[in-house]
N, C-alpha and C positions, 0 to 999 in steps of 0.2 A: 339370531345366531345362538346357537346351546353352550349353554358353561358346563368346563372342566375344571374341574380340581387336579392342578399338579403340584405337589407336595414330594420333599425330599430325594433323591437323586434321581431327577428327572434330567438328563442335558440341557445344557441352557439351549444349545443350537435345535434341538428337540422341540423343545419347547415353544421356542421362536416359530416355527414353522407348524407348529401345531394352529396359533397364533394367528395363522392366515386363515384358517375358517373358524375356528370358536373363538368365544371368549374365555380365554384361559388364567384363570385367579391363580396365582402360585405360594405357595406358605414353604416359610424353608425349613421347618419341623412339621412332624403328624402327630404328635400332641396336643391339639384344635378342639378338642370336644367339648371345651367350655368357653373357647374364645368365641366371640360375638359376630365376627366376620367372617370365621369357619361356619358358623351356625347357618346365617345368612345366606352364604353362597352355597351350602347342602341345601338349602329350599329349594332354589332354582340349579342344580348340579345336573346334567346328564350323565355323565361321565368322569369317574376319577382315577385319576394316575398317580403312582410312585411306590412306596415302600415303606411297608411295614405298620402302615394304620391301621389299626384294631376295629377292624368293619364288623358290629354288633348290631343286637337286634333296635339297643340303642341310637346310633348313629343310623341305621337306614328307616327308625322313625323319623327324624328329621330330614329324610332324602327323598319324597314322595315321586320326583322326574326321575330318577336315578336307572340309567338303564344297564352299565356296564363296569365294572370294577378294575383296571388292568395293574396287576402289580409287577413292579420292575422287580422280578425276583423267581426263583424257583419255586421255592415252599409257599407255602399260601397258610398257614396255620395261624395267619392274621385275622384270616378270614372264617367267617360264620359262614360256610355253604348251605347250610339247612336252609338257613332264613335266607339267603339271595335268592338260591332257587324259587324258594317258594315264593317269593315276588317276581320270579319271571326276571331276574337281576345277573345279565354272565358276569362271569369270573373267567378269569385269564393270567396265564403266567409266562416266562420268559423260558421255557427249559432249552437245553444245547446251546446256546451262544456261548453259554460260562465253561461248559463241560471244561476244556483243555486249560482255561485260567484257575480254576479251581483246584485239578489235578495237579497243576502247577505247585501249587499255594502247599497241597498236603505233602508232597515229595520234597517239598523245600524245608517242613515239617518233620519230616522221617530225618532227614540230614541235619535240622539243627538239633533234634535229641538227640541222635547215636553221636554225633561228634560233638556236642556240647557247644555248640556256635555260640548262643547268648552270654553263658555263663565264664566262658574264656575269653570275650568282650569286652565283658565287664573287667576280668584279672586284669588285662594289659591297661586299660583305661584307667584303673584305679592304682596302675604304678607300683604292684606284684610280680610281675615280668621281669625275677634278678637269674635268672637262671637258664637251664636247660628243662623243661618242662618234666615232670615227674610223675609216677605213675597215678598217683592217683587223681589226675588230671587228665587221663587219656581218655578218649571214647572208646568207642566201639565201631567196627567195620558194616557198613550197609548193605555193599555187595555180597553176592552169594550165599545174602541169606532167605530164611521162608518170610511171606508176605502174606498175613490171613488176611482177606478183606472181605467185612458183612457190610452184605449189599451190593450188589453186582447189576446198579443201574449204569447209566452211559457215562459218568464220573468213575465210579468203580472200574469199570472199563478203562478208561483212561488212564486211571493210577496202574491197573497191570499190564498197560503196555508200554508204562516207562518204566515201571519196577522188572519184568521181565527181559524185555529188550532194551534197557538201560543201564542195567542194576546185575542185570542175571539173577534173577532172584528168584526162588520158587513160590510160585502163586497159588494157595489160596483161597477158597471162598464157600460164602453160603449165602445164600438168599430163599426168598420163595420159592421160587423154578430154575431150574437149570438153566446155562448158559453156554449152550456148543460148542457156539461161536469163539467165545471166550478162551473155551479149552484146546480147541481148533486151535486159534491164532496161537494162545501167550502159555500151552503146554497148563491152564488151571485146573487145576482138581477141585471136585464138590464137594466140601466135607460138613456134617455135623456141625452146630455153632460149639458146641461141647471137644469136638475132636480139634476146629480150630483154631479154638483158643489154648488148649496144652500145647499144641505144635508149636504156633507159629513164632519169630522172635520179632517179628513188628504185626500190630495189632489196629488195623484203622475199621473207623467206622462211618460209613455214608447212607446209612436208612434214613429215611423220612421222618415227621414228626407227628408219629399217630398216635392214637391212644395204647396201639400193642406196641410199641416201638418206646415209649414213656420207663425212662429206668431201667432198660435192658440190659442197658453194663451195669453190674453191680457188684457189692462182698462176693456174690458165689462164683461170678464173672472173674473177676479181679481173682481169686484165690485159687481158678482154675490157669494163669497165666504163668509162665517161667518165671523164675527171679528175674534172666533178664532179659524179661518181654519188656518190651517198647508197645505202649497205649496212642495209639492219635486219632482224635476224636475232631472231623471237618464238618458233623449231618449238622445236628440241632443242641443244646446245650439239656435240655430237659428226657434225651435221650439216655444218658448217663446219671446214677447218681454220685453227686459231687460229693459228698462225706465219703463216701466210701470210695473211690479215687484218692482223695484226700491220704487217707489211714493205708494206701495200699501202697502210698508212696512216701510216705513219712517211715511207716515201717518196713521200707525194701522188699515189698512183697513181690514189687514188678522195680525196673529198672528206672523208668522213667517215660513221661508223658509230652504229648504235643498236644492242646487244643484253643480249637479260633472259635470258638463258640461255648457262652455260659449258660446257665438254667435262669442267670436275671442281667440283662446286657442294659447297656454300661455294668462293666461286671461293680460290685461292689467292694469298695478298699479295705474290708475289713475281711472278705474271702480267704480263708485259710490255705487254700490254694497257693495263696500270692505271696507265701512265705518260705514254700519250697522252691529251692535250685535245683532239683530233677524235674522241672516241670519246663515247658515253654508254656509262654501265654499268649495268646494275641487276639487284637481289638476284631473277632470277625471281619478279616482281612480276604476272605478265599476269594472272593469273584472281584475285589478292590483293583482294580487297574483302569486304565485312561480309555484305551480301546476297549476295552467288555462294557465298562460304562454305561459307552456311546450305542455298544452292539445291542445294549440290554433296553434301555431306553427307546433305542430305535424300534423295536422288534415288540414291545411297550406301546409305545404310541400307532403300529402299526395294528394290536391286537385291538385296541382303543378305535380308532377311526372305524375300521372294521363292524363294530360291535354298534357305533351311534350312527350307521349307513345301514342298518337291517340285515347285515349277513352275521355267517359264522365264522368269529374270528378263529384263525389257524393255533392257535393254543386254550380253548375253550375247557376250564377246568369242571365246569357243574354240566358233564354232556346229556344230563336227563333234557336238556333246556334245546338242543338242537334238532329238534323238530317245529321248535318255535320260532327258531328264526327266518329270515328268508334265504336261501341257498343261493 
């Protein structure tokens, strides 16, 4: 029977049922690279599943069976692809199951900056609430305003057609290549990353986490934005630089921020970030729900079985490798 490594949010019901043909070792963190037991089961591993383990050129020395990597996750920049590939090692990711939970996540993000949800939470909580609320406690309206969004993958997507057809909002965007479809549907315009950051008054960002994508937002980003542009950052935390966010919102250069993702997660308590009230924070929450979990997992374990049975699993991220498999 082949062992898998399942490690952190794997479903337990997932899990189980994996259970009926491997031997499935499970660790309930992916910080294992010095533990003894994690060691031991990468000698004899075929296969491992879950999230967010730092797959180096390190760990797949100690993985010599190692046929397929599946992570419960979109991004993969956990992942060393050079070196898998080049051991003939797939890689696999979850994309579209989170698409509409994610979308979720950020639009609920747009609405707790512009209206200040956290921060008037806390007022009533802490027994400030002697009055009629006052002005300078008010937010700002969501509707019918412009929506710039960089990045106009199938998330992107998502956010303009609740920001459009939800919101009434004007859409928007830039990426790589155009998107028709997009403008078709939700009325988006392509604009310049330059042209849509002076426009827009809510500012989100969903690129991936590449090495061109590394610091994108920055000072000169930030000081291209209205006073009161609204920042919401759902891609990657090392996408953005944090200082200069920081100073962009201490000194009112922009209005105010939303992001679920840091440059060092578990963010650190001493982040200057965490001491402005125009900010929202949150614990990389975007795809956290009960159902995508279970969707992500599933569809996880499905690229997983896939991959230790000799075909091509249907999310196959290193596709130099898909000739190698059997079809």
């Amino acid at each position: 029977m082949e062992k898998v490594i399942a490690y952190t949010r794997v479903s337990k019901s997932v899990r189980d049922k994996l259970q009926e043909d491997y031997d499935v070792v499970y660790f309930e963190n992916y910080e294992y690279i010095h533990d003894s037991r994690f060691v031991q089961a990468l000698k004899e591993a075929s296969g491992i599943i879950g999230l967010e383990l730092k797959v180096t050129k390190e760990l797949l020395d100690l993985a010599p069976n190692l046929k397929i990597v599946s992570n419960v996750s979109v991004g993969y920049d956990n992942l060393d692809l050079h070196e898998l590939t080049k051991r003939n090692i797939l890689a696999t990711n979850t994309p579209g199951v989170l698409t509409d939970t994610v979308a979720d996540a950020v639009l609920g993000m747009m609405l707790a900056t512009s209206r200040r949800i956290p921060e008037l939470d806390t007022f009533v909580k802490n027994g400030e609430w002697k009055e009629f609320l006052r002005l300078e406690h008010f937010g700002v309206d969501m509707h019918h305003k412009t929506v710039g969004i960089i990045g106009m993958g199938s998330i992107g997507q998502a956010i303009s057609k609740r920001c459009h057809l939800g919101f009434d909002m004007d859409v928007l965007y830039y990426n790589r290549s155009r998107k028709y479809e997009v403008e078709n549907k939700y009325n988006a315009k392509f604009y310049s990353l330059h042209e849509l950051l002076m426009e827009s008054d809510f500012i989100v960002l969903m690129v991936p986490a590449l090495p061109e994508t590394e610091k994108m937002i920055g000072e000169k980003e930030f000081n291209l934005m209205k006073e009161s542009a609204i920042f919401i950052n759902g891609s990657r935390g090392k996408n953005i630089d944090e200082m200069a966010l920081y100073r962009a919102l201490r000194n009112k250069d922009i209005l105010a921020a939303g992001i679920d993702v840091f440059e060092k997660e578990p963010v650190e308590i001493d982040n200057p970030l965490l001491t402005l009230e125009n900010i929202v924070t949150l614990p990389h929450l975007g795809a956290a729900t009960k159902e995508n979990e279970l969707a992500m997992s599933t569809l996880a374990a499905k690229n997983l079985v896939i991959g230790l049975n000799g075909g091509c699993p249907p999310n196959l991220i290193n596709k130099e490798l898909e000739e190698s498999v059997i079809l």
